[in-house]
C-alpha positions as CSV (number, residue, x, y, z in Angstrom):
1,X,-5.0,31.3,15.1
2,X,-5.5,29.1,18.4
3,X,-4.5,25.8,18.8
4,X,-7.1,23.2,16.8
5,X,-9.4,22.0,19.7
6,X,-11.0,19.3,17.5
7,X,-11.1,16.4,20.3
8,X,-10.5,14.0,17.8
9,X,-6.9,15.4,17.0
10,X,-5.4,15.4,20.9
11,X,-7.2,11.3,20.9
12,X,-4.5,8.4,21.5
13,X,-4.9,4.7,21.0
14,X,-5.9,3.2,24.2
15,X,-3.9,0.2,24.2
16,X,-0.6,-1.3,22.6
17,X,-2.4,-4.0,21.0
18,X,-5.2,-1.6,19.4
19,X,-2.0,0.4,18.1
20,X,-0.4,-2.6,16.8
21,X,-3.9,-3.9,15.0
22,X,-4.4,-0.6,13.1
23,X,-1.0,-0.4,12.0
24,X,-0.9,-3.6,10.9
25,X,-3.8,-2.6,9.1
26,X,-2.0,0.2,7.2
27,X,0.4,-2.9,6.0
28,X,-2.0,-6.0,5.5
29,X,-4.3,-5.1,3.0
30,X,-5.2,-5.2,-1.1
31,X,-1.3,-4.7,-1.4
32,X,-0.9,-8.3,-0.3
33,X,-3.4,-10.5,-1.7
34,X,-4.5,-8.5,-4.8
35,X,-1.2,-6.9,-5.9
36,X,1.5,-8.5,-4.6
37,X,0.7,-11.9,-6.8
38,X,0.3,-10.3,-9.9
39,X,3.5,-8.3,-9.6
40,X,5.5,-11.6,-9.3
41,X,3.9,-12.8,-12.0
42,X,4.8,-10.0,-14.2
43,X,8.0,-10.1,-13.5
44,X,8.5,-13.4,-13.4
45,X,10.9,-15.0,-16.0
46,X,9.5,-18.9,-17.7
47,X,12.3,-20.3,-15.2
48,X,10.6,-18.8,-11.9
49,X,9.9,-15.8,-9.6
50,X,12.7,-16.4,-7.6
51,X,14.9,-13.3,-8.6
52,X,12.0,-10.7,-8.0
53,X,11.3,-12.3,-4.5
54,X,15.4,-12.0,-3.2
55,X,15.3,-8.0,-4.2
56,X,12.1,-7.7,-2.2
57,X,12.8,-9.2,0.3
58,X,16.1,-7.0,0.2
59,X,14.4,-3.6,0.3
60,X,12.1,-5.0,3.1
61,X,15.0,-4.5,5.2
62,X,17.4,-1.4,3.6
63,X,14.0,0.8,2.7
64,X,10.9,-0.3,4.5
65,X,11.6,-0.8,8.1
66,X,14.0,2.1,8.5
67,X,11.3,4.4,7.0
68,X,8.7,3.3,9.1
69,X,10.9,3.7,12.2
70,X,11.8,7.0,10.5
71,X,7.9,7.9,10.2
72,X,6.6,6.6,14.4
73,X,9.7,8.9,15.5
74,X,8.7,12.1,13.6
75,X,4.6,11.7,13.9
76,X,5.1,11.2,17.6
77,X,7.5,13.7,17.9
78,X,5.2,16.8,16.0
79,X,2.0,15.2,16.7
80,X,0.4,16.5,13.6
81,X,-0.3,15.6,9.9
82,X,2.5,14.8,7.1
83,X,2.7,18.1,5.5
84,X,3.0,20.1,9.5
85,X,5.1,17.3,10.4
86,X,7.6,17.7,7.7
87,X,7.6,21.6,8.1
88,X,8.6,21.3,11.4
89,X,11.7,18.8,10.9
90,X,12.9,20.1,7.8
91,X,11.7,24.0,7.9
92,X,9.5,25.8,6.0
93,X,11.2,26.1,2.8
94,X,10.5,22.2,2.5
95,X,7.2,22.1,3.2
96,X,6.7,20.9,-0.4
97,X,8.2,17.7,0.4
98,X,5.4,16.9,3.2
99,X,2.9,17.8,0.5
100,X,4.0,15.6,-1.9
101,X,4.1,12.1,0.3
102,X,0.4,13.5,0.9
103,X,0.1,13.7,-2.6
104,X,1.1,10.6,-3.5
105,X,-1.1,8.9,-1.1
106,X,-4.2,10.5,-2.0
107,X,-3.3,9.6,-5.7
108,X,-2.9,6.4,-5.1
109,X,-6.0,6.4,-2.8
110,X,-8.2,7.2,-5.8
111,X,-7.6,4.1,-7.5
112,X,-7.4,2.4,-4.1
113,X,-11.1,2.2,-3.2
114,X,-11.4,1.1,-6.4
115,X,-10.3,-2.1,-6.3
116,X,-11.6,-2.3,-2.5
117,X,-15.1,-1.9,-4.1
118,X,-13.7,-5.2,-6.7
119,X,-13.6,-6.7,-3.0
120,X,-16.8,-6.1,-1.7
121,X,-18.6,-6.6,-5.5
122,X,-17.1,-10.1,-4.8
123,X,-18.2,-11.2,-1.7
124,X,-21.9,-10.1,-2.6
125,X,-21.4,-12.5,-6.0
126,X,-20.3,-15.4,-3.2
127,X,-23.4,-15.0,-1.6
128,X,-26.1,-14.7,-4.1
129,X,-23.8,-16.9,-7.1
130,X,-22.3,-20.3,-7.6
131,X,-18.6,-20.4,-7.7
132,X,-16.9,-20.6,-10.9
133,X,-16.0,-23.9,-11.8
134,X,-14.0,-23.6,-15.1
135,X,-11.6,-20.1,-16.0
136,X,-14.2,-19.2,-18.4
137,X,-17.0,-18.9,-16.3
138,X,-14.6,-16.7,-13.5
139,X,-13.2,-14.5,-16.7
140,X,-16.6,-13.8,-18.0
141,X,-18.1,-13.0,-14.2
142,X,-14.9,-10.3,-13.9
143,X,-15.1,-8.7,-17.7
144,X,-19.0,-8.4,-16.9
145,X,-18.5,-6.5,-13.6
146,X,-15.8,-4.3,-15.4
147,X,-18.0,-3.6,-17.6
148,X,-21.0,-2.6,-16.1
149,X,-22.0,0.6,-13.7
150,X,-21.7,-1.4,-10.5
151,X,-18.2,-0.2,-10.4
152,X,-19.2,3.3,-9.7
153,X,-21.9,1.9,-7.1
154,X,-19.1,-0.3,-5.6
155,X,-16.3,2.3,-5.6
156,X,-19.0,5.2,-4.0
157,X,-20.1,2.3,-1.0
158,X,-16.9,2.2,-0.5
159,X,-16.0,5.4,0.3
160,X,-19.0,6.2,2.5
161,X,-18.2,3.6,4.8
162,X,-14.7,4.6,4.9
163,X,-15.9,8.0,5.6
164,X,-18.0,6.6,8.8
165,X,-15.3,4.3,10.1
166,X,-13.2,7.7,10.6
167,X,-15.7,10.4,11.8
168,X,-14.9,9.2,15.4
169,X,-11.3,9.7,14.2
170,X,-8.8,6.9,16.3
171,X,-11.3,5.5,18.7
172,X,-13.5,4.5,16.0
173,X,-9.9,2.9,13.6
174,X,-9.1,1.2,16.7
175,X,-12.1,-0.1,17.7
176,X,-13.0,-1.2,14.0
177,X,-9.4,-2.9,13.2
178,X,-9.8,-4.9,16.1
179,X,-12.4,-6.8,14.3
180,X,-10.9,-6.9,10.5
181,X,-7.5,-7.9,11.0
182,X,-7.9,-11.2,13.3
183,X,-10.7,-12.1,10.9
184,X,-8.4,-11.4,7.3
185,X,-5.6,-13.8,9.1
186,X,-7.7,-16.5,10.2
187,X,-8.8,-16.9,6.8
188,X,-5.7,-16.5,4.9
189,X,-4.2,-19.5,6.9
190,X,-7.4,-21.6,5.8
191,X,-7.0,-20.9,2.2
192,X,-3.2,-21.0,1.7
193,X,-3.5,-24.8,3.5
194,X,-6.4,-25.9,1.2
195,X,-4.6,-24.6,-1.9
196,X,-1.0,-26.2,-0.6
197,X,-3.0,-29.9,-0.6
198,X,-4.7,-29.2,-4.3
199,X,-2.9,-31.9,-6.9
200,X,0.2,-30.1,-8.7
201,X,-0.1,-27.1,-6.1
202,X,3.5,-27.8,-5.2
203,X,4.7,-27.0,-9.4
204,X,3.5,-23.3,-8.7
205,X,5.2,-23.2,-5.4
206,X,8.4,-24.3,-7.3
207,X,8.0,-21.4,-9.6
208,X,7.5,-19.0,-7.3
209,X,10.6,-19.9,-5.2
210,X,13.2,-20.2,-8.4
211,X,15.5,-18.0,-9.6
212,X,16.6,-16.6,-12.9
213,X,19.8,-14.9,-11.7
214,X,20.2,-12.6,-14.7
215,X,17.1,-11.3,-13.8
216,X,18.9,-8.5,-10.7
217,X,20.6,-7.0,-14.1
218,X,17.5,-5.6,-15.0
219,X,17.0,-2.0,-13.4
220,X,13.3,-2.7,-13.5
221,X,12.9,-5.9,-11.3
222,X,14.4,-3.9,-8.6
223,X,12.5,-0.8,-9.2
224,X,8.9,-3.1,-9.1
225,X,10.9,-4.9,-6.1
226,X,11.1,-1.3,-4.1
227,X,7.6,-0.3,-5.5
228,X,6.0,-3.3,-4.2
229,X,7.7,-3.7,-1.2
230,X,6.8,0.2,0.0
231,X,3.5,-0.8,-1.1
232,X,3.1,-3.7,0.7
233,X,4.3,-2.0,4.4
234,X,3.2,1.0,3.6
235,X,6.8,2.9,4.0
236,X,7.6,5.9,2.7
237,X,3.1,7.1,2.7
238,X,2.9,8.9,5.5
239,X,0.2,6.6,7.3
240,X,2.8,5.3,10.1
241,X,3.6,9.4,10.7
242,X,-0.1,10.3,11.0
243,X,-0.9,7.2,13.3
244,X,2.0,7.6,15.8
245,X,0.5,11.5,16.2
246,X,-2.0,9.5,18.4
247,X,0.4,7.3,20.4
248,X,1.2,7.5,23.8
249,X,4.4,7.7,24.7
250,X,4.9,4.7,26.8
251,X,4.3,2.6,23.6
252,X,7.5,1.7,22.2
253,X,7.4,1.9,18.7
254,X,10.8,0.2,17.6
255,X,9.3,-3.5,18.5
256,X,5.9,-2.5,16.1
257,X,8.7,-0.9,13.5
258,X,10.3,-4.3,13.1
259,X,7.1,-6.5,13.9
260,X,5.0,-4.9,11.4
261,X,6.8,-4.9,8.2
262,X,7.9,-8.3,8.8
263,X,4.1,-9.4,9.4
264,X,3.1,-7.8,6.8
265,X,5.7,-9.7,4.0
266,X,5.0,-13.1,5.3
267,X,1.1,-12.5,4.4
268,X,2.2,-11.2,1.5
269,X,4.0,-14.5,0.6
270,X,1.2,-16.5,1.8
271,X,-1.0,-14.4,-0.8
272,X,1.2,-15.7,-3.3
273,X,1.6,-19.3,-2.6
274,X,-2.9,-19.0,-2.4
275,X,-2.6,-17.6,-6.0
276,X,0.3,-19.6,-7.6
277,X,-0.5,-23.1,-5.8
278,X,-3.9,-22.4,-7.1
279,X,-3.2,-21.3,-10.9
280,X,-0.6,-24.3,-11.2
281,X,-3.0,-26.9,-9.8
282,X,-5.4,-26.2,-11.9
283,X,-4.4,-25.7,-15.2
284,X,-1.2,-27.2,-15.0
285,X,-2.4,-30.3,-13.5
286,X,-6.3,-30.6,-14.1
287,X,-6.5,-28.9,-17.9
288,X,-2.5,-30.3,-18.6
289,X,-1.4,-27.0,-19.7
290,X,2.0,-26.6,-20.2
291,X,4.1,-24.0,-17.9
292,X,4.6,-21.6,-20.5
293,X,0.7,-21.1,-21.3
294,X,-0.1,-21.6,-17.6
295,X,2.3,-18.4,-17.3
296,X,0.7,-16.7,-20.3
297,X,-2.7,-16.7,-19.0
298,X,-1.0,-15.6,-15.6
299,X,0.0,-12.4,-16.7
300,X,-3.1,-12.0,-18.6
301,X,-5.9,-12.3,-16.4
302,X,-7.4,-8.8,-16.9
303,X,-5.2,-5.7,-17.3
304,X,-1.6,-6.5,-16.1
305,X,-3.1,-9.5,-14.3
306,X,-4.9,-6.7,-12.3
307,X,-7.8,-10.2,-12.2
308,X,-5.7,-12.6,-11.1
309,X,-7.2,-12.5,-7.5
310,X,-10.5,-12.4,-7.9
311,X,-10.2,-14.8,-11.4
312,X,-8.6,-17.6,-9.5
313,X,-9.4,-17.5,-5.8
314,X,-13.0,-18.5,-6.5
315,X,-11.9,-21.2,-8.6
316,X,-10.1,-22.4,-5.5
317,X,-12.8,-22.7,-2.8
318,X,-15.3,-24.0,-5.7
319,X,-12.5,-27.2,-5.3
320,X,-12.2,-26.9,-1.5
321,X,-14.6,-28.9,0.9
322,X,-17.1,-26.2,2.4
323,X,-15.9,-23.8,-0.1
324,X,-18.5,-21.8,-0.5
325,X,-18.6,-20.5,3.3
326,X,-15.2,-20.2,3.1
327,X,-15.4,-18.0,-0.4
328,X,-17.5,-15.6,1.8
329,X,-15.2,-15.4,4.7
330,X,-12.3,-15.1,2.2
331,X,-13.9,-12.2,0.2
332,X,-15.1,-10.7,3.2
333,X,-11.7,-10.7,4.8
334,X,-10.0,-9.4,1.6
335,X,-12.6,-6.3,1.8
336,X,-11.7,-5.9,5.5
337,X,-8.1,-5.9,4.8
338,X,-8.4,-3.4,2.3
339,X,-10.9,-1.1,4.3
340,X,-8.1,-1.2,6.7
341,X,-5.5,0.1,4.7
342,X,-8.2,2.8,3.3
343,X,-9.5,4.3,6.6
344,X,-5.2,4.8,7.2
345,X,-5.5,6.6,3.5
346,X,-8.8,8.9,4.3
347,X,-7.1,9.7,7.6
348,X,-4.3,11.1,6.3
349,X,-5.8,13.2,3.8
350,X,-8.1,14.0,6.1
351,X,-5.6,15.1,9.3
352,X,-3.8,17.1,6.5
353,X,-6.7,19.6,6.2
354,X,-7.3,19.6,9.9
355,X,-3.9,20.6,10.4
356,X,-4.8,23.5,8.7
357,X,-7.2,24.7,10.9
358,X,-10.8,23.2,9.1
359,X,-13.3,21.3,10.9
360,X,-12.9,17.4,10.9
361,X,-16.4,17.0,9.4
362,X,-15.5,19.1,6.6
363,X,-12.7,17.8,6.1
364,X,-13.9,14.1,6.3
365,X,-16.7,15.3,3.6
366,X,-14.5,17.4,1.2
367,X,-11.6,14.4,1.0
368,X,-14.4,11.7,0.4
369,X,-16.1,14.0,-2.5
370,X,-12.9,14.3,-4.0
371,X,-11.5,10.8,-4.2
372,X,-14.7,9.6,-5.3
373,X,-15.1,11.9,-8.3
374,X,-11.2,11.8,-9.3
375,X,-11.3,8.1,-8.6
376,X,-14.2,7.4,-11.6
377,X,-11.9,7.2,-14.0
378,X,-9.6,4.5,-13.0
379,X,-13.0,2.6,-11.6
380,X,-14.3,2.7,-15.7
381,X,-10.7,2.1,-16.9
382,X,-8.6,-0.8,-16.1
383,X,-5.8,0.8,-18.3
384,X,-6.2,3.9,-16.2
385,X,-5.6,2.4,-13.2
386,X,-2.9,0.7,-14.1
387,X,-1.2,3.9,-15.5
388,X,-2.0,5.3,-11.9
389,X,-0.9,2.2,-9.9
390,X,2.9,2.6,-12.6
391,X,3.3,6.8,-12.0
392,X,2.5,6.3,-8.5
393,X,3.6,3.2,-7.3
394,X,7.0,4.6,-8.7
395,X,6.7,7.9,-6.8
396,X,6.9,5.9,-3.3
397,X,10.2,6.1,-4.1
398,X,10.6,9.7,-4.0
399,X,8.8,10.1,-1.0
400,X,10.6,7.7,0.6
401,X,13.3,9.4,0.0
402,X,11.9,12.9,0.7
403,X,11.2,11.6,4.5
404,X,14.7,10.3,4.8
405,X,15.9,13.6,3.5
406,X,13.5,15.3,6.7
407,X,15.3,13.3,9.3
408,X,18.7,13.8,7.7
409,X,18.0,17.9,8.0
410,X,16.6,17.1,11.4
411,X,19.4,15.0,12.6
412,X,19.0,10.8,12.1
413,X,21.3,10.3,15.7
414,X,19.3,13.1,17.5
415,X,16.0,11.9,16.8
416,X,16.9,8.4,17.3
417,X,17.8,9.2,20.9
418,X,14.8,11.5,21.6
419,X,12.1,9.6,20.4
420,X,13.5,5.5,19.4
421,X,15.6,5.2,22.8
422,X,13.3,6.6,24.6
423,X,11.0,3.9,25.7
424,X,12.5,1.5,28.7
425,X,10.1,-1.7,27.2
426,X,11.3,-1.4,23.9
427,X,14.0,-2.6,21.8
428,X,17.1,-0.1,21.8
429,X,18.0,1.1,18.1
430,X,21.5,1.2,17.3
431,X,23.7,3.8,14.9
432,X,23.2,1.5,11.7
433,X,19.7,2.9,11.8
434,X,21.7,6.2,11.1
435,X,23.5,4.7,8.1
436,X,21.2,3.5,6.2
437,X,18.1,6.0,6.4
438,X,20.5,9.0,5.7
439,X,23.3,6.9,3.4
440,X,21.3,4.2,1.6
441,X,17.9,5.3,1.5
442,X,18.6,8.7,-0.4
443,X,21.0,7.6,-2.2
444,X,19.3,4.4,-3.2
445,X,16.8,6.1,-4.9
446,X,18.8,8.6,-6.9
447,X,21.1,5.1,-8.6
448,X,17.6,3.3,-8.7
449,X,15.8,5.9,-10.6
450,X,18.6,7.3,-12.8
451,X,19.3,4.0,-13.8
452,X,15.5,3.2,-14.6
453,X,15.4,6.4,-16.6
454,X,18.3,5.4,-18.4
455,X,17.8,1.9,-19.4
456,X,13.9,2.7,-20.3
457,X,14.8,5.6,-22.2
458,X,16.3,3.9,-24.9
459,X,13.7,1.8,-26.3
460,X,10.6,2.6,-28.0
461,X,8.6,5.4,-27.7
462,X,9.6,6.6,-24.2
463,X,9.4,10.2,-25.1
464,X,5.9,9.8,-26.0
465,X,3.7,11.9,-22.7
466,X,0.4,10.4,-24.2
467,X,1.6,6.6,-24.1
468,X,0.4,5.3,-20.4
469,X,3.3,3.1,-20.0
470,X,6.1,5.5,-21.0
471,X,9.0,7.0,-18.6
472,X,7.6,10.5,-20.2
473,X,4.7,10.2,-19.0
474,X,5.2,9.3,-15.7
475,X,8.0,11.9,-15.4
476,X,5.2,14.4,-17.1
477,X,2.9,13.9,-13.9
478,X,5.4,13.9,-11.4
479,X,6.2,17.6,-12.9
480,X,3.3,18.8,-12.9
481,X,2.5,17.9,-9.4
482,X,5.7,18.8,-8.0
483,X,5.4,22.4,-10.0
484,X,1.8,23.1,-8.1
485,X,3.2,22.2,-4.6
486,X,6.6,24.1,-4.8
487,X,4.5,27.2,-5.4
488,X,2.0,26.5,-2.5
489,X,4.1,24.2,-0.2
490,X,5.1,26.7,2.0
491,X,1.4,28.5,2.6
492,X,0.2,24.7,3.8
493,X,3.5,24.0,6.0
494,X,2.7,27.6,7.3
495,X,-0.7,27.3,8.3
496,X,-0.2,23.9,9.6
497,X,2.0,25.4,12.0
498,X,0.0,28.2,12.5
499,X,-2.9,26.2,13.9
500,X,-1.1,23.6,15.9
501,X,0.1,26.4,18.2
502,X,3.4,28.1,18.9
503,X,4.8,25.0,20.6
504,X,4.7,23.2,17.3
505,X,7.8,25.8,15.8
């Protein structure tokens, strides 16, 4: 087979800053404001949030930004999808490893645009509804979309757009993220300094910055810790690998691989202080709740506290000044920020079949068919989705460590020098890079996940496949999904290959 002459394949962002915006974009999204909040307060103890934020902020630094350094060198370097890319670094026989981080991100994709259609459900109710003014009236407004078909409607609008924004491929994800992410910032500042001046904001902040030191003895803290943090950035997806297959070569990426992840915690903390300023002001101080209920109804707001965004922001601006424009801006940024992060998520899917040698437009219409019909049952089921978001979230880990494992086989010090030295207006990248992708990162999530296994294994009914929040279960999926893509790994690294040209071996 010739070389793929779809145009859209050989494009490149036209500009640092564009590349910079969509990245960003991968990071900032739903992972920040809707999921980053509700994972500190589960795992939160009644003395603070403190403990979950150190390991974190930990892993922000020993996992994330090595793996996304690890993913600009190798997309740039193969110029293709995840699946050809890893075929090419590792070999052939390993092409199952490219296919499961491809996995994983399509998995988690299908309960993705879920909640990005919770986003855009919201900022229509801003428009055409009076904010909530009590918890009531905000818990009965999110049960009643839960439970109705505008879910579906939501999740399908969703996905069409998504579709559209990449049909241009990067011309159209540059062009498009040039707009969402400036807006999503602006108003996050707003917000976070309107809920930092509500009465008794500052008791939430307090929570959320104390620690319960006997907390880090818990295997699972740092396991959500890692989850979360790959979430929020992004590392260990594939998304950075497929976007750096359409940068030039001029643009250093070691400043973005540092800038990025970094950018992309601190909106992540001001998502929290938003949330937890808000929750604490309110009920702590204006319905004289005491701590422990205020934390009660915390981790309660819908499935997992999978509500607490879109339960208690509204509540916030219906106290705020103009809050009712801002509501709109706010809701209308979150949906931009997590439109952002899908486009990456349909793009990769989608460069994946194009790698193979099918056209773009089928391949754009064949991954958007697919996520939207395997995504219906986490948009009807709250306790799907968070069964998805547990075996999933956790498998970041893997894959993390499956892309370390690539650039071990490759050579860490080789492909530092030929692609992270390489640009003269970037930041040079010394041998700790080295140390930790090939020593820590690896090895890190073997002693993470063993000791997971072993601590959950021995309460309960772990063993049970059919209970959603037991290690079986998740371990069940992972094998079943790892079994397929051993026996076809090798067909898809092949014809990836195969279609990219004989350059590309």
């Amino acid at each position: 087979m010739v070389r793929n002459l779809d145009s859209c394949v050989n494009q490149r962002f036209s500009s640092r800053l564009g590349f910079l915006l969509s990245v960003i974009g991968i990071a900032v999204g739903t992972g920040n404001i809707w999921r980053f909040p509700r994972i500190a307060a589960q795992n939160g103890s009644d003395e603070g949030a403190g403990a979950f934020l150190v390991a974190w902020t930990t892993f922000l630094f020993l996992w994330s930004i090595p793996l996304v350094l690890a993913e600009y060198a190798m997309g740039r370097k193969c110029r293709m999808g995840v699946v050809g890319t890893i075929t090419r670094i590792a070999g052939e026989k390993f092409a199952w490893m490219g296919a499961f981080m491809a996995f994983v991100t399509a998995a988690i994709t299908l309960f993705y645009s879920v909640i990005v259609g919770w986003c855009l459900y919201y900022f229509v109710q801003t428009l055409s509804n009076p904010l909530p003014l009590s918890t009531e009236v905000a818990m009965t407004r999110w049960n009643d979309y839960q439970s109705s078909g505008w879910r579906l409607v939501t999740h399908a609008v969703v996905m069409g757009l998504g579709a559209f924004a990449i049909w241009r491929g990067v011309k159209s994800i540059e062009r498009i993220n040039k707009i969402l992410i400036p807006t999503l910032l602006g108003v996050v500042l707003i917000c976070v300094v309107r809920g930092l001046t509500l009465p008794g904001a500052w008791a939430g902040v307090s929570y959320l910055f104390t620690p319960d030191w006997g907390q880090l003895a818990s295997p699972k803290i740092w396991m959500e810790a890692l989850t979360q943090n790959a979430w929020d950035v992004g590392a260990g997806w594939g998304l950075y690998l497929t976007y750096a297959a359409y940068v030039r070569r001029e643009h250093g990426v070691v400043k973005n691989g540092f800038i990025t992840p970094v950018c992309n915690n601190l909106v992540s903390m001001l998502a929290a202080l938003m949330i937890f300023s808000t929750v604490f002001a309110v009920l702590r101080t204006e319905l004289s709740m005491t701590q422990p209920k205020v934390l009660e109804i915390m981790r309660n707001s819908g499935e997992a506290s999978t509500g607490l965004t879109f339960i208690w922001m509204p509540q916030l601006f219906a106290r705020m000044f103009l809050g009712r424009p801002l509501a709109i801006l706010f809701f209308l940024g979150l949906t931009f920020a997590g439109f952002s992060s899908l486009i990456a998520h349909l793009e990769l899917s989608t460069r994946v079949l194009v790698d193979t040698g099918m056209k773009r437009s089928k391949s754009i219409i064949l991954v958007t068919m697919v996520i939207y019909l395997l995504g219906i049952p986490s948009a009807i089921s709250l306790k799907f989705l968070k069964n998805q978001d547990f075996v999933w979230g956790y498998a970041l880990i893997i894959s993390g460590a499956l892309a370390a494992f690539a650039v071990m086989r490759y050579g860490a010090s080789r492909l530092r020098k030929e692609e992270l030295l390489a640009g003269e207006n970037d930041w040079k990248l010394g041998r700790w890079w080295d140390v930790i992708l090939v020593g820590f990162v690896p090895l890190g999530a073997i002693v993470l996940l063993v000791w997971w296994l072993v601590m959950e294994a021995q309460p309960g009914k772990w063993y049970n496949p059919l209970d959603p929040s037991s290690v079986m279960n998740c371990l069940a999926q992972w094998f079943v999904v790892l079994s397929v893509l051993l026996l076809i790994g090798r067909r898809l690294g092949r014809r990836s290959l195969k279609a990219a040209g004989p350059d590309s071996k």
